[in-house]
C-alpha positions, 0 to 999 in steps of 0.5 A: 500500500502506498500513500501517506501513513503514520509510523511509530518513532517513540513509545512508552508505558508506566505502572503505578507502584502498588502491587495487588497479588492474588492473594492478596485480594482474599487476604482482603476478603474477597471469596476468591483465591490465587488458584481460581483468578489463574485458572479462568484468567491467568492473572497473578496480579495487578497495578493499582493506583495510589489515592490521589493519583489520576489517570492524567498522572499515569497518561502524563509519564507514559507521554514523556516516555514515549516523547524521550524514546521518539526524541519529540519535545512538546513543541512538536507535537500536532494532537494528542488523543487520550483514549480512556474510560475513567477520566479524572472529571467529567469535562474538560477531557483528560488529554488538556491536562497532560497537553498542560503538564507537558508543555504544549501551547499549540495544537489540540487534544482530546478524549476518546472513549470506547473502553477496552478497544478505545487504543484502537480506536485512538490509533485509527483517528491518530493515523487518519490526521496524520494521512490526510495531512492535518498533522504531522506528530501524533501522540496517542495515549491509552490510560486507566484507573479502571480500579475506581470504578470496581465493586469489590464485592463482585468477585467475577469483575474486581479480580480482572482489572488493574491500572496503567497507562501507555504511549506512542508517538505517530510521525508522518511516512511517506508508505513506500513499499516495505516502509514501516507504518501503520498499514491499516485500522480497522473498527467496529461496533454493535450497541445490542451488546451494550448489556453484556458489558457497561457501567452502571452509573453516569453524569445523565443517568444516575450523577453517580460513576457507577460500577462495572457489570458484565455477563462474563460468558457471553462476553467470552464467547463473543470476544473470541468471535469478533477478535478472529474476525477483526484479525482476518478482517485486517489480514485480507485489507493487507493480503497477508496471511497468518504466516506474516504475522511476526507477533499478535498484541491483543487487548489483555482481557484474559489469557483464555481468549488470548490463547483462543483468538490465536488458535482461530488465527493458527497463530502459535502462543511464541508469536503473541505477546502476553502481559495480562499476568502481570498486568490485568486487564488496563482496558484501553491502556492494555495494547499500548502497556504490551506493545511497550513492554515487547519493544522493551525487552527488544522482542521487535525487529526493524520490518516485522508485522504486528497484529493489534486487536482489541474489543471492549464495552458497547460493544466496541471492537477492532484491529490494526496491522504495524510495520515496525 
């Protein structure tokens, strides 16, 4: 494909201090146990944000992680688009207070919301700016302090969720052939699901925040159908197969539908990048925190094809294809 694309320069994450085992959620009370959260959802723990510590704080070190990493400064950056589900008020978006926090006079920024897959999301509007020209530097943030909005006395929800926050930096390519950038995005939605996974609260409906609820079976079954479709749905956009796929980085919900979406995709486990056991599920901070971490350890090689996929309350899916 050729055209104007974005291309990752920079990328960055960062995890609150406080560590949750297992354990330590039935130390708390809760009628859970190590053996049982491993066992439906190979979680062994979880960041947890400290009082006082919003999501503006966790998106603001992932930012200046990936800028460091690009080498960008605040001057140079033409957006930010901050995709979360659990902002720190209700208006002003989120994204002006980490736009303030670094510095940035000019440009814009903005919230984006469609929880698990709200990265996504945020990566197709990011990469449509920067191919239509009306930017040139993209900062594109997923953050969460997804632990404010929990039950703690639903052990089916509480046990699943941790904080984070993660970050790329889009610049412009020129999408010659075999030049890294995003080679496609790809989005989706059904509102008829919006009962299986929501949260029961909100400024118009109950002036409350709300707790999550989900029907967890139903969204299982769901979320192994849509992510192998959004996955082929990218493969056939590109017409790659799974064969060139170097690595999937799917939304950390849980290692079973992990483990279930690969086999769709005949993809084996050393090809998928897997954090969801030292993280949690961090909804719209989980592609970015695995992406991150990957690209850490030094896992991605100059050319290789990333597979990004990620599904969340809405219900809301969708999928990206990456030349490193």
């Amino acid at each position: 494909m050729k055209g104007v694309r974005a291309r990752v320069l920079g990328w960055g994450s960062y995890l609150p201090e406080r560590i949750v085992t297992n354990d330590d959620l039935a130390r708390q009370g809760i009628d859970t146990s190590d053996d049982w959260i491993v066992e439906r959802t190979g979680i062994r723990r979880r960041h947890i944000a400290a009082a006082g510590e919003c999501t503006s704080d966790l998106a603001l070190r992932a930012a200046k992680r990936a800028l460091a990493r690009a080498g960008i400064g605040p001057a140079e950056i033409d957006l930010i688009v901050l995709a979360t589900t659990t902002p720190d008020n209700t208006f002003p978006a989120t994204a002006t207070k980490v736009q303030a926090a670094l510095g940035m006079t000019g440009g814009a920024a903005f919230d984006l919301q469609a929880v698990c897959a709200g990265f996504i999301y945020a990566l197709a509007v990011a990469n449509n700016f920067i191919r239509v020209g009306q930017a040139e530097t993209v900062l594109v943030i997923g953050a969460e302090t997804f632990s404010r909005i929990l039950d703690w006395s639903d052990r089916a929800t509480c046990v699943l969720f941790g904080d984070g926050a993660g970050a790329l930096v889009l610049g412009r390519s020129d999408g010659a052939d075999g030049a890294p950038g995003i080679l496609s995005t790809h989005i989706h939605s059904d509102g008829r699901r919006y009962g299986l996974l929501y949260v029961d609260g909100g400024p118009s409906s109950t002036g409350e925040a709300g707790h999550v609820r989900m029907k967890g079976r139903e969204v299982f079954r769901l979320a192994v159908t849509l992510l192998a479709e959004a996955a082929e749905e990218a493969l056939g956009a590109n017409a790659l197969s799974a064969d060139d796929i170097a690595w999937l980085i799917p939304h950390q919900a849980n290692k079973r539908i992990i483990d279930a979406t690969a086999r769709k995709l005949g993809l084996g486990t050393d090809r998928v990048i897997t954090t969801v056991h030292e993280h949690a599920n961090t909804s719209a901070a989980s592609i970015p925190l695995a992406l991150a971490t990957a690209a850490d350890e030094g896992r991605f090689e100059r050319g290789q094809i990333l597979l990004l996929e990620g599904l969340g309350g809405g219900f809301a899916w969708g999928s990206a294809v990456v030349r490193w």
